[in-house]
PQR file with spaces between the fields and no chain letter, atoms N, CA, C, O and H, PARSE charges and radii, in Angstrom:
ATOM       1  N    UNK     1       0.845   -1.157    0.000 -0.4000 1.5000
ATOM       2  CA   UNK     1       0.000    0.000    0.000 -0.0000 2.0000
ATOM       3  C    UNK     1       0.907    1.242    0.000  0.5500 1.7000
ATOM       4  O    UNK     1       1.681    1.521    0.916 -0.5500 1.4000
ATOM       5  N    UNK     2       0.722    1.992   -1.178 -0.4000 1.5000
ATOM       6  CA   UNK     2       1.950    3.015   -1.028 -0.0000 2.0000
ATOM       7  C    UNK     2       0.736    4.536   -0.424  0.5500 1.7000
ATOM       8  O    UNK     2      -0.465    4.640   -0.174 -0.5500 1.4000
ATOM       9  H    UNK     2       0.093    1.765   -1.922  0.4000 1.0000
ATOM      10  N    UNK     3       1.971    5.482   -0.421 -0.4000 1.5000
ATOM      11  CA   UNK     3       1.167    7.062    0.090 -0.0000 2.0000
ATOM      12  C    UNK     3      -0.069    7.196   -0.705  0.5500 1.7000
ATOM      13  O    UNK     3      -1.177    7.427   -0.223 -0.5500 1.4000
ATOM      14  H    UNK     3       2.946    5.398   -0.625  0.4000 1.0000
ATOM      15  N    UNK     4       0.234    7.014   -2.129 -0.4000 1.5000
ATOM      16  CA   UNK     4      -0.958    7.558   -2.784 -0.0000 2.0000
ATOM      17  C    UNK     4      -1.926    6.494   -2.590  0.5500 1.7000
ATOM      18  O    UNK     4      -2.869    6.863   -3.290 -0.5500 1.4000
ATOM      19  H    UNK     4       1.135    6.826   -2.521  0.4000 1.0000
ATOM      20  N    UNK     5      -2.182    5.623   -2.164 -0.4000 1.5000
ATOM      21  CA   UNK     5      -3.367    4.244   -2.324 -0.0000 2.0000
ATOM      22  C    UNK     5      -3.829    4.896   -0.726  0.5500 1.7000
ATOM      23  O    UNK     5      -4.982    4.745   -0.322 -0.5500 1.4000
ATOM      24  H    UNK     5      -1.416    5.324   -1.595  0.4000 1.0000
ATOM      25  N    UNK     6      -3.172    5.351   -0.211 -0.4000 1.5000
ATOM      26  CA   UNK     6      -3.707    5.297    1.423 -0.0000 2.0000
ATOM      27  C    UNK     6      -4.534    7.208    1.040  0.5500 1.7000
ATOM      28  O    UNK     6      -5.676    7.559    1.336 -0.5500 1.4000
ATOM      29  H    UNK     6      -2.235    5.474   -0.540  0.4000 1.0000
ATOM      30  N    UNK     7      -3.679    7.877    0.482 -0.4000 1.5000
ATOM      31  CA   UNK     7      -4.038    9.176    0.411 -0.0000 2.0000
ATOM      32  C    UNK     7      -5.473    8.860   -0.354  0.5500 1.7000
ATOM      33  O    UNK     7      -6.441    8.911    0.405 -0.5500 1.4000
ATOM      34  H    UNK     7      -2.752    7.591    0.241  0.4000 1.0000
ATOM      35  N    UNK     8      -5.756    8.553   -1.693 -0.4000 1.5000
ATOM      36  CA   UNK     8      -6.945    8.204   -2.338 -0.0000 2.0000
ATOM      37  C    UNK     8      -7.979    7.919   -1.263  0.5500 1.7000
ATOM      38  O    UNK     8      -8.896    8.633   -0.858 -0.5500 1.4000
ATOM      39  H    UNK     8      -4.970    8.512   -2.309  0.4000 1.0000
ATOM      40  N    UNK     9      -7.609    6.715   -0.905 -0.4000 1.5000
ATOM      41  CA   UNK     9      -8.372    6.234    0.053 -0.0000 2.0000
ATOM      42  C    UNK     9      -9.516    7.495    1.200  0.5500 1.7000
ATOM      43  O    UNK     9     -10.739    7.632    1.184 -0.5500 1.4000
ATOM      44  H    UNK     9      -6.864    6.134   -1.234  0.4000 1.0000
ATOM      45  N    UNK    10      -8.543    8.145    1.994 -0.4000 1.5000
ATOM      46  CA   UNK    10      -8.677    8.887    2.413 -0.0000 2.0000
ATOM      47  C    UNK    10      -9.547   10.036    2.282  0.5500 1.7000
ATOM      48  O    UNK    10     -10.248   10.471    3.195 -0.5500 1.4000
ATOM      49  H    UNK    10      -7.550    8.033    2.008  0.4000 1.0000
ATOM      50  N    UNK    11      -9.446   10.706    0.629 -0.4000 1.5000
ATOM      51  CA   UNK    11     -10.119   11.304    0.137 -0.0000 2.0000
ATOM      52  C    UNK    11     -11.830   11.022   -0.360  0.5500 1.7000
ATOM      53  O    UNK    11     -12.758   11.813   -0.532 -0.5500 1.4000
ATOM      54  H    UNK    11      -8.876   10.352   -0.113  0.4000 1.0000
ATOM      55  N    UNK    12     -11.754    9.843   -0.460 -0.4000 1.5000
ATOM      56  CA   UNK    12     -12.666    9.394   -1.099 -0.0000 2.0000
ATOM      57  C    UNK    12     -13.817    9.243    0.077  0.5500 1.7000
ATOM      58  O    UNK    12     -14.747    9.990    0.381 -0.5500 1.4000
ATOM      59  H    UNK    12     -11.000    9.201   -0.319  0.4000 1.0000
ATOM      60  N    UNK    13     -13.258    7.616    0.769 -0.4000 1.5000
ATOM      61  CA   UNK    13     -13.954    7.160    2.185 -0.0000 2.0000
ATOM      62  C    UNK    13     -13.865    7.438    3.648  0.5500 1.7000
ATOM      63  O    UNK    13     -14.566    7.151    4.619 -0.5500 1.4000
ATOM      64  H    UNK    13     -12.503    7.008    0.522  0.4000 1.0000
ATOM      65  N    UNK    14     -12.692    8.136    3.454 -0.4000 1.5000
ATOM      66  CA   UNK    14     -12.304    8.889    5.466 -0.0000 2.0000
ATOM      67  C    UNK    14     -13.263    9.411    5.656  0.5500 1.7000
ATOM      68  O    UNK    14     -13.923    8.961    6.592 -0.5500 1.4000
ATOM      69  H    UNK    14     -12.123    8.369    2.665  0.4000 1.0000
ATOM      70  N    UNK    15     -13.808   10.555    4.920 -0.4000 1.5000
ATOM      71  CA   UNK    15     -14.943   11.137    5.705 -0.0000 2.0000
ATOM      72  C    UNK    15     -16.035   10.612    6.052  0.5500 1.7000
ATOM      73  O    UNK    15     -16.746   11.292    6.793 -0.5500 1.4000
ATOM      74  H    UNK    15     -13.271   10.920    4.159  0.4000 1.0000
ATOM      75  N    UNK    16     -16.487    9.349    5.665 -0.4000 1.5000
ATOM      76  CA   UNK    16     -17.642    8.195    5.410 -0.0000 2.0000
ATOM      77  C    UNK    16     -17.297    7.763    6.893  0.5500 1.7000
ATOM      78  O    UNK    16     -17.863    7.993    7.961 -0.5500 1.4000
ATOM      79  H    UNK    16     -15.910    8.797    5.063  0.4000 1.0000
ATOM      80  N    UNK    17     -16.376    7.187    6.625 -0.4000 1.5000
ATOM      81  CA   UNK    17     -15.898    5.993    7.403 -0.0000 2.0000
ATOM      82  C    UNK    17     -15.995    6.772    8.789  0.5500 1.7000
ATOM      83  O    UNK    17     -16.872    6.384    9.560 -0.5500 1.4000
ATOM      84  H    UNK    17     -15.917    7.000    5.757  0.4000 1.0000
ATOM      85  N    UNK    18     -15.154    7.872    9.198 -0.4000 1.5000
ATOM      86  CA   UNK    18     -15.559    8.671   10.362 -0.0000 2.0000
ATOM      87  C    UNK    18     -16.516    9.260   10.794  0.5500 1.7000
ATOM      88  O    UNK    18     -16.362    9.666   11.946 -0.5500 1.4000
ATOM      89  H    UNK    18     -14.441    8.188    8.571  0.4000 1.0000
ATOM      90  N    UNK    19     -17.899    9.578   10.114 -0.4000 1.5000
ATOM      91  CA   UNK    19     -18.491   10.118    9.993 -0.0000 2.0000
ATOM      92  C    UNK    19     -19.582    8.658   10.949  0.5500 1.7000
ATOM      93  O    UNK    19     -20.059    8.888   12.060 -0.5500 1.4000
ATOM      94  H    UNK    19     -18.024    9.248    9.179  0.4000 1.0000
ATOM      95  N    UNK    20     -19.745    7.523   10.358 -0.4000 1.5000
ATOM      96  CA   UNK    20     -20.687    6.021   10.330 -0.0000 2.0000
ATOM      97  C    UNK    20     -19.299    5.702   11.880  0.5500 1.7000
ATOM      98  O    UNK    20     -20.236    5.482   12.648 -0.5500 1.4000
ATOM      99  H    UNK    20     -19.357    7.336    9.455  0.4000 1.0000
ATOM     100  N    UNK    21     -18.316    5.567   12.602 -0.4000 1.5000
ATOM     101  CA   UNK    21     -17.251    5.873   13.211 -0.0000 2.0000
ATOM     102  C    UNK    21     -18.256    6.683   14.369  0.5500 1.7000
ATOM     103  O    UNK    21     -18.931    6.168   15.261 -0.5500 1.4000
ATOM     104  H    UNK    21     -17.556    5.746   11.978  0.4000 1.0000
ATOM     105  N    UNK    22     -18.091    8.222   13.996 -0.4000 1.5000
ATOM     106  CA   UNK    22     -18.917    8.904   15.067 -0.0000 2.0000
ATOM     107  C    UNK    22     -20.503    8.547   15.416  0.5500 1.7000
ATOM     108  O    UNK    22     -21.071    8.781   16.483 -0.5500 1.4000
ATOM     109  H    UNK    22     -17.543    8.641   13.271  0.4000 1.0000
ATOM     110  N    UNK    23     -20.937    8.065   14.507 -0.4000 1.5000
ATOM     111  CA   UNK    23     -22.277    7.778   14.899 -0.0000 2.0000
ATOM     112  C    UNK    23     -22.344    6.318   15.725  0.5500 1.7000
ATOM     113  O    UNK    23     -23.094    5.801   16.553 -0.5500 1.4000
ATOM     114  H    UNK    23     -20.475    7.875   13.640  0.4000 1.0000
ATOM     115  N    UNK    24     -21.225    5.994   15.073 -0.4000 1.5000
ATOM     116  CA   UNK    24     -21.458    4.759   16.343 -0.0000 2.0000
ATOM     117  C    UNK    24     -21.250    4.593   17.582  0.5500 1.7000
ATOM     118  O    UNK    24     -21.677    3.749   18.370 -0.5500 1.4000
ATOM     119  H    UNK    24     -20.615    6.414   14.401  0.4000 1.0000
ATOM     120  N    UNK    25     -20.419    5.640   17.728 -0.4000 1.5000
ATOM     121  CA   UNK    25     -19.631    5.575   19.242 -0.0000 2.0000
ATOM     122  C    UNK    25     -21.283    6.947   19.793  0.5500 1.7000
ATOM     123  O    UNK    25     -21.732    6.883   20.937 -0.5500 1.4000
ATOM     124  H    UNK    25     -20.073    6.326   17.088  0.4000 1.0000
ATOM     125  N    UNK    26     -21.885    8.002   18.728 -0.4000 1.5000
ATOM     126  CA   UNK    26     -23.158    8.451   19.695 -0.0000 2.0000
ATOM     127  C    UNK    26     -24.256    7.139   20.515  0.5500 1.7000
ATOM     128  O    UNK    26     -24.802    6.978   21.606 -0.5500 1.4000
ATOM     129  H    UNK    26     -21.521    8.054   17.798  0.4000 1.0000
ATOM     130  N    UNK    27     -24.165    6.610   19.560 -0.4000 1.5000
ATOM     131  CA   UNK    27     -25.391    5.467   19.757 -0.0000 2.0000
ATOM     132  C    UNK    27     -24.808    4.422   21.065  0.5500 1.7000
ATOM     133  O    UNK    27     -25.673    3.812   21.693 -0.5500 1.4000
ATOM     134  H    UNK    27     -23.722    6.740   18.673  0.4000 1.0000
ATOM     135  N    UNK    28     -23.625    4.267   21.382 -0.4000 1.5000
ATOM     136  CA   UNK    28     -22.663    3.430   22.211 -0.0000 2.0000
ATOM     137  C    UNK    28     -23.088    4.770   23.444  0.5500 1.7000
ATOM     138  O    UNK    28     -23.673    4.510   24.496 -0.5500 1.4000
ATOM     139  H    UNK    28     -22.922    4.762   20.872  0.4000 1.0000
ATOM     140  N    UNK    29     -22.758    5.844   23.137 -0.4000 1.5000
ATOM     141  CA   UNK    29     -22.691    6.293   24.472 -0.0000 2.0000
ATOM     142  C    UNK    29     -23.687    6.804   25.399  0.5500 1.7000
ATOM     143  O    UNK    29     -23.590    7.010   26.609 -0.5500 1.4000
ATOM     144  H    UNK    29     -22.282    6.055   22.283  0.4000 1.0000
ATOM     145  N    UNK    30     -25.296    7.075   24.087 -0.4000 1.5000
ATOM     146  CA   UNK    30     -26.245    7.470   24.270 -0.0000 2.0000
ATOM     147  C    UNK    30     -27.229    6.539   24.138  0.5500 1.7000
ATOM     148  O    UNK    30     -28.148    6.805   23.364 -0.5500 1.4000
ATOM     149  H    UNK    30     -25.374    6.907   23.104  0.4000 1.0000
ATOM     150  N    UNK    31     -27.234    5.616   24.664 -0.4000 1.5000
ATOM     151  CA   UNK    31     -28.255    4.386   24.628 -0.0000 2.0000
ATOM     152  C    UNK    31     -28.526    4.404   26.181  0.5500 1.7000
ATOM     153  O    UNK    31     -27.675    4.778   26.988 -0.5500 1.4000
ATOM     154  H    UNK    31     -26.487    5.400   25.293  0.4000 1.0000
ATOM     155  N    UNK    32     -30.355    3.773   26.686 -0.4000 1.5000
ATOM     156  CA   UNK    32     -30.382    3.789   27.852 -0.0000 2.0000
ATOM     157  C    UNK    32     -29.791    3.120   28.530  0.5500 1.7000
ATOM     158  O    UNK    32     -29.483    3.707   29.567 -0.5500 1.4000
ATOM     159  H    UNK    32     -31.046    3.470   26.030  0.4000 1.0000
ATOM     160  N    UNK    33     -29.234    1.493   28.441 -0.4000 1.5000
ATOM     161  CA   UNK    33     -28.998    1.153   29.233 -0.0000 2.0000
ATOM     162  C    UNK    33     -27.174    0.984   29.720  0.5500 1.7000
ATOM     163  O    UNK    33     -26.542    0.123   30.333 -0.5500 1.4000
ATOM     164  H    UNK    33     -29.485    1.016   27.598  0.4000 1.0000
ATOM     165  N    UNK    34     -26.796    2.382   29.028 -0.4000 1.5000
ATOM     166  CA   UNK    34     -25.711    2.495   29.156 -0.0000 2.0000
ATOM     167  C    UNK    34     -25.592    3.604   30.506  0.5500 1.7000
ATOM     168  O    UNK    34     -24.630    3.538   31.271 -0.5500 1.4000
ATOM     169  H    UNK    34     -27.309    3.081   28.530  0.4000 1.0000
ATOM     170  N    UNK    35     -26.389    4.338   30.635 -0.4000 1.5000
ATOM     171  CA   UNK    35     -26.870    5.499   31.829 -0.0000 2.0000
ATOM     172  C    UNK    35     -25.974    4.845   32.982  0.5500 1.7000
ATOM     173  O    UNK    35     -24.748    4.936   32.919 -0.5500 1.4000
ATOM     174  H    UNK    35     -27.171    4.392   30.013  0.4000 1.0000
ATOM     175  N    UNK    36     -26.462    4.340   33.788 -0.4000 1.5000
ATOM     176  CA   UNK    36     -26.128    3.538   35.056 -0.0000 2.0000
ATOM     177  C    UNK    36     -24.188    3.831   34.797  0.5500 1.7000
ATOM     178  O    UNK    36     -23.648    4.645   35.546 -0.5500 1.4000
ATOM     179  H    UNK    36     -27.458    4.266   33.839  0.4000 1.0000
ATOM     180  N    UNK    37     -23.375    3.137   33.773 -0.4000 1.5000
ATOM     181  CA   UNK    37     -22.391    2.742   33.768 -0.0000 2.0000
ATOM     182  C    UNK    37     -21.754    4.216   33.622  0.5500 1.7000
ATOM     183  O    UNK    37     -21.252    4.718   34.627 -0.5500 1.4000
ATOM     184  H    UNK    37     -23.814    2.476   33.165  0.4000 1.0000
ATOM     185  N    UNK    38     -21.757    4.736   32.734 -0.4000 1.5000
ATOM     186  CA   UNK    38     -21.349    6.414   32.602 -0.0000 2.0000
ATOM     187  C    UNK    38     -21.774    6.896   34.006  0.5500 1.7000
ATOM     188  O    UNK    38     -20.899    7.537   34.588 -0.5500 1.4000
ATOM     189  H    UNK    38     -22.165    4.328   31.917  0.4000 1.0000
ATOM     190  N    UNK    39     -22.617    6.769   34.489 -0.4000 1.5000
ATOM     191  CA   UNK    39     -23.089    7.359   36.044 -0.0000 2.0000
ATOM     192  C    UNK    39     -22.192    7.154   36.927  0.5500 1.7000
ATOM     193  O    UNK    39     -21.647    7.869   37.769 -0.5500 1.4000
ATOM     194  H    UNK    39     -23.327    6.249   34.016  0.4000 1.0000
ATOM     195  N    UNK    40     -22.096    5.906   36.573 -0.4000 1.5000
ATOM     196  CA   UNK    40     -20.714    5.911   37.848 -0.0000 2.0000
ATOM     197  C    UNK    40     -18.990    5.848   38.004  0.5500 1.7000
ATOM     198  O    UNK    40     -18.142    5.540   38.842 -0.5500 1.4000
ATOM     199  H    UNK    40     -22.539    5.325   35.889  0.4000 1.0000
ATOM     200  N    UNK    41     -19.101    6.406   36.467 -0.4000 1.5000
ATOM     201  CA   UNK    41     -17.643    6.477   35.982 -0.0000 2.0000
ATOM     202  C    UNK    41     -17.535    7.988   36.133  0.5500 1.7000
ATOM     203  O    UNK    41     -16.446    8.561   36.081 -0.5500 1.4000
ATOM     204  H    UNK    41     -19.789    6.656   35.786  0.4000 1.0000
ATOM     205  N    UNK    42     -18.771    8.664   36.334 -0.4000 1.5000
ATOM     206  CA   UNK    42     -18.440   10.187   36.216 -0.0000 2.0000
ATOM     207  C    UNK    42     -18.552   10.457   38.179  0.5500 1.7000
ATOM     208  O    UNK    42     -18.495   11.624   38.567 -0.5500 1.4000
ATOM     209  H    UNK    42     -19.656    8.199   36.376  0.4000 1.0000
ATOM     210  N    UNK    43     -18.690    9.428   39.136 -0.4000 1.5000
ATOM     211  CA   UNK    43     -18.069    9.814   40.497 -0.0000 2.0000
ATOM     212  C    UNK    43     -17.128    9.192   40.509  0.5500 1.7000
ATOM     213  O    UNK    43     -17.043    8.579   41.574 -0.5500 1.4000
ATOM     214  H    UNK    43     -18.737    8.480   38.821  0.4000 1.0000
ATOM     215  N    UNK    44     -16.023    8.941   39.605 -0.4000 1.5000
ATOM     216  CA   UNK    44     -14.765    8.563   40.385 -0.0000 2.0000
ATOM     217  C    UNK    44     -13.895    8.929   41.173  0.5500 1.7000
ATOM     218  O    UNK    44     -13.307    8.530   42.178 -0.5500 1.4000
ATOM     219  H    UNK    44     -16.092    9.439   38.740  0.4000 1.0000
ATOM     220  N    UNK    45     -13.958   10.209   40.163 -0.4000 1.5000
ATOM     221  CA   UNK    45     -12.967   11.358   40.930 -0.0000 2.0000
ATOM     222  C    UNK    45     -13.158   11.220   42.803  0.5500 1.7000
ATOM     223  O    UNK    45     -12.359   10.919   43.690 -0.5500 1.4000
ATOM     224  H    UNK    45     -14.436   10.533   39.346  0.4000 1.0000
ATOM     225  N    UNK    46     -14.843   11.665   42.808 -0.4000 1.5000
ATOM     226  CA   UNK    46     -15.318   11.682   44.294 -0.0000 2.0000
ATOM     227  C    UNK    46     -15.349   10.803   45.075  0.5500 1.7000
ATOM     228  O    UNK    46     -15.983   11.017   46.109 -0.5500 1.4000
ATOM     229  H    UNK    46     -15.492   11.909   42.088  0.4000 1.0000
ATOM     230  N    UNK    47     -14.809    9.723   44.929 -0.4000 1.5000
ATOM     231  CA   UNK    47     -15.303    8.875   45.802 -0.0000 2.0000
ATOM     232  C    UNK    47     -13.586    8.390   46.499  0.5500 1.7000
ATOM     233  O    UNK    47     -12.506    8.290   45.917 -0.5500 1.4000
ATOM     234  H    UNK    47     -14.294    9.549   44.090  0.4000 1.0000
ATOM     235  N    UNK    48     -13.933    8.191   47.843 -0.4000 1.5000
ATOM     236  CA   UNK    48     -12.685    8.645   48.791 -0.0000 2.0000
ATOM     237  C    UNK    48     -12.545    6.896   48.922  0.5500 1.7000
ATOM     238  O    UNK    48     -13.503    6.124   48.866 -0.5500 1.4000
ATOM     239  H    UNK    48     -14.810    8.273   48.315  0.4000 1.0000
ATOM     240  N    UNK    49     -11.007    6.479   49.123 -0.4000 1.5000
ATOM     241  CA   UNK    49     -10.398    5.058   49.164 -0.0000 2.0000
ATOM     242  C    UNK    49     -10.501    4.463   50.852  0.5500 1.7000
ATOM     243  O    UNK    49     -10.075    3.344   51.139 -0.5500 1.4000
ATOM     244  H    UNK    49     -10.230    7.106   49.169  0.4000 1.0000
């Protein structure tokens, strides 16, 4: 795979590919029964050993 096969590439499908990429990781992070787990990753900081 040389520069230009990866550069093409790039041009063509990167923005696709990141785009279907970001929507997956919304749907991963914004689903209900993901709530609970983000909930308690966001008191870590607070919570004393």
């Amino acid at each position: 795979m040389t520069f230009q096969d990866v550069s093409h590439f790039a041009q063509t499908w990167g923005l696709v590919y990141l785009i279907i990429l970001f929507a997956g990781m919304l749907v991963y992070a914004l689903r209900p029964s993901a709530k609970k787990k983000f909930d308690e990753a966001a008191l870590i900081p607070f919570k004393e050993d």
